[in-house]
N, C-alpha and C positions, 0 to 999 in steps of 0.2 A: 635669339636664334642667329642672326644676323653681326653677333660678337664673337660668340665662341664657335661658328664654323667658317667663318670669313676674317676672322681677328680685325673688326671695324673699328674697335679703338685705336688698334695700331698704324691705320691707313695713315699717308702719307700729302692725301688729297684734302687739303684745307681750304685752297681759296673760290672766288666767283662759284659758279653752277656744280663743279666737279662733285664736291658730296654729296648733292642732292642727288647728281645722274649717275655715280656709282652703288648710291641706295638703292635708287628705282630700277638696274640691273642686276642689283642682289637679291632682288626680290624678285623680278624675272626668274629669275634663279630657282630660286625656292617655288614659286608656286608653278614653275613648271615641272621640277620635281616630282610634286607630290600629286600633279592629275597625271605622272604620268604611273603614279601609283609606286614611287619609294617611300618605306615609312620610315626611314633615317636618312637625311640629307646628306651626312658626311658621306655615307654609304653611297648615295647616289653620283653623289660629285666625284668621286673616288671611281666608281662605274664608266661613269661620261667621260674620263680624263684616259680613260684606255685606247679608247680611241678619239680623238678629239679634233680631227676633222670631217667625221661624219655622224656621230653618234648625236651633239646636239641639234645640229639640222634635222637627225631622225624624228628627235621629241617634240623639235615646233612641228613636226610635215614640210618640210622646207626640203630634203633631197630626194 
């Protein structure tokens, strides 16, 4: 999941904690997605990126 909609092979963040912490935001990602009820990520992401200063704040509850 985390390859072919974030293209994670192709990341550029190799060294210290960086992978580790841009995984555990990818999946932030995702599982925030999908309780907020998308059943296609791309689609979601794609959704959120329309407006994207306020729409992910929407999904944690944060605005």
């Amino acid at each position: 999941m985390r390859d072919t909609t974030f293209t994670e092979d192709a990341s550029k963040i190799r060294t210290g904690y960086g992978p580790e912490n841009m995984a555990t935001l990818r999946n932030l990602a995702i599982n925030t997605l999908r309780d907020a009820g998308c059943r296609s990520i791309a689609a979601g992401l794609r959704e959120v990126s329309y407006t994207p200063f306020t729409r992910p704040l929407d999904l944690l509850g944060l605005s």
